[in-house]
N, C-alpha and C positions, 0 to 999 in steps of 0.2 A: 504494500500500500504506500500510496503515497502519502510524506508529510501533513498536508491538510485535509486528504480525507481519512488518514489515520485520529488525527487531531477530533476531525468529527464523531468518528466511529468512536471516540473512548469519553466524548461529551455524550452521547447516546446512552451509551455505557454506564455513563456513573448517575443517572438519573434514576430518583428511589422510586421507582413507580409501583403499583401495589400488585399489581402482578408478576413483577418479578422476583423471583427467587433470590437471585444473588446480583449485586450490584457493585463497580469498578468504584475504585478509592483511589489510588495511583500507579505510578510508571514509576521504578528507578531509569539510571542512565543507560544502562546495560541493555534494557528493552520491557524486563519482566515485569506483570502486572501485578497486583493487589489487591483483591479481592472481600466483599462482606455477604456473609449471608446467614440466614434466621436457622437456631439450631432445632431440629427435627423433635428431640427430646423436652429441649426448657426451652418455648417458645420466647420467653423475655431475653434470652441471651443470641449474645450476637457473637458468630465463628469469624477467624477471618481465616486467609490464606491466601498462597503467591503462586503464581504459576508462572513459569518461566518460558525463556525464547524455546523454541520448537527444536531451533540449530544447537541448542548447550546440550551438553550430559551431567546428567542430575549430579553428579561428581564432583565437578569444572563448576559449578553456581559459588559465586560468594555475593550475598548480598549485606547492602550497608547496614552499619548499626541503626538507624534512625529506624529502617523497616522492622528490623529486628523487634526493636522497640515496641512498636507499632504490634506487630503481630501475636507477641505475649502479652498485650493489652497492658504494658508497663506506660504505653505511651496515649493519651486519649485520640489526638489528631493526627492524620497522616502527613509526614515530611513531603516540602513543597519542592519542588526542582532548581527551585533557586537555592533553597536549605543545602541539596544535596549536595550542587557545581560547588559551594562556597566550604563544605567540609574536602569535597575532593583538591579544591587546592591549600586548604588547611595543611591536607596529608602530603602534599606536593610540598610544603615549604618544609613541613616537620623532616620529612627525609632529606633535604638540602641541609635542615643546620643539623642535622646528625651527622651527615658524611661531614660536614667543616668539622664539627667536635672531634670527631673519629681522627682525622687528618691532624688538627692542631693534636690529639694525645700524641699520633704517633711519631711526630716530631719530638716532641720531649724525651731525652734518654731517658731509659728503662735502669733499676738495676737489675734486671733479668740478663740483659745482653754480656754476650762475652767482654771479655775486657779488652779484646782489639777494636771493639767498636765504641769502645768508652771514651771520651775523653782523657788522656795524660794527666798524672796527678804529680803535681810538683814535691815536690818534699823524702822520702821516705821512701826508697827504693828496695823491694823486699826480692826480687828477684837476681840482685848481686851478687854470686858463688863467691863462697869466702877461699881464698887460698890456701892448697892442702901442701904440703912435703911430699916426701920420694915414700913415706910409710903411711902416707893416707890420714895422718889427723890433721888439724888443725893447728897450726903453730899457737903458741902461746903468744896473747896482744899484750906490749908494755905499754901500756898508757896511765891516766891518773889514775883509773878505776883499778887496773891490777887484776881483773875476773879472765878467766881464761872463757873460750866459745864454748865447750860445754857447759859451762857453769851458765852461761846468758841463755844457753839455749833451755837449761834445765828451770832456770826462772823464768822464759817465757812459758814455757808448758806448765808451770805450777800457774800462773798467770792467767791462764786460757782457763785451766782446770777451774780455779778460783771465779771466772767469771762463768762457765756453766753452772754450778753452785749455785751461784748469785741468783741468774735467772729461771732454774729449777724452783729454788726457794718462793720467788717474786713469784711467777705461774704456779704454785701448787703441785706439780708432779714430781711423783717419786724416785727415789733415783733408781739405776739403772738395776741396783743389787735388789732393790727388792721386790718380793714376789707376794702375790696377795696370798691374803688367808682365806682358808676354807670357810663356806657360814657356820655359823653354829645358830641356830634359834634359842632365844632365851625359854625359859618355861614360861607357861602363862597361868594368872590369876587366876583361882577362883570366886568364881561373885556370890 
């Protein structure tokens, strides 16, 4: 049909005439109509329902929340086509500032990412091999401190340890050594 005698056909349509059983309420964009009609059972109540284009498969249907509405009688009035165009580019802008959000997060480093794609961190270079001798330890460093590298290395590992400690404590969980106990039920009262 064309345009304006489709336009006719659904002003036909939606006229409550007392002879008719069921009568047109609206169109979404998609094509599908919207339907009312008197229920067979409770005469005072009114059914509604949607019947869709001929060419969809009942599968492929998504129709807008406003109908949606509408059809569980959450809504009293059917949405107008102006209602509809004006949510469908609501939903046109909302996905525009989500892909910009999306895009500015994924600009901002992560610390998830490797550290080749981190930024350089000035200061404090933990990847420096300390220089070994012809028997594989460590020379001993003469400096103010006097500590030889195992002795640094063994206070950072107390260090580390100390600070899981810390945060075991702060969260609440148990440490590693222990294991739960079995229930025991208390006995119970008599009343």
């Amino acid at each position: 049909m064309s345009g304006s005698l489709r336009q006719l056909w659904y002003r036909w349509k939606s006229l409550k005439l007392p002879w008719r059983r069921q009568w047109l309420c609206g169109t979404d964009l998609a094509g599908n109509t919207f339907w009312e009609f008197r229920d067979q059972r409770n005469a005072g109540r009114i059914r509604r329902i949607a019947r869709f284009r001929w060419k969809t498969h009942h599968g492929d249907v998504e129709l807008p929340p406003q109908w949606i509405q509408w059809l569980r009688h959450t809504r009293a009035d059917p949405p107008s086509i102006n209602e509809q165009k004006l949510d469908q580019v609501r939903q046109i802008q909302l996905k525009q500032l989500a892909a910009e959000a999306d895009r500015r997060w994924a600009e901002k480093p992560s610390f998830l990412d490797p550290p080749s794609k981190q930024q350089p961190s000035i200061g404090i270079s933990s990847d420096i091999a300390e220089p070994q001798d012809a028997q594989g330890t460590t020379p001993r460093q003469d400096g103010p401190k006097g500590k030889t590298a195992e002795q640094e290395k063994a206070a950072e590992r107390a260090r580390r340890e100390e600070e899981r400690e810390r945060w075991r404590r702060e969260t609440g969980q148990p440490a590693p050594e222990t294991q739960p106990e079995g229930w025991s039920p208390k006995p119970t009262r008599r009343r």
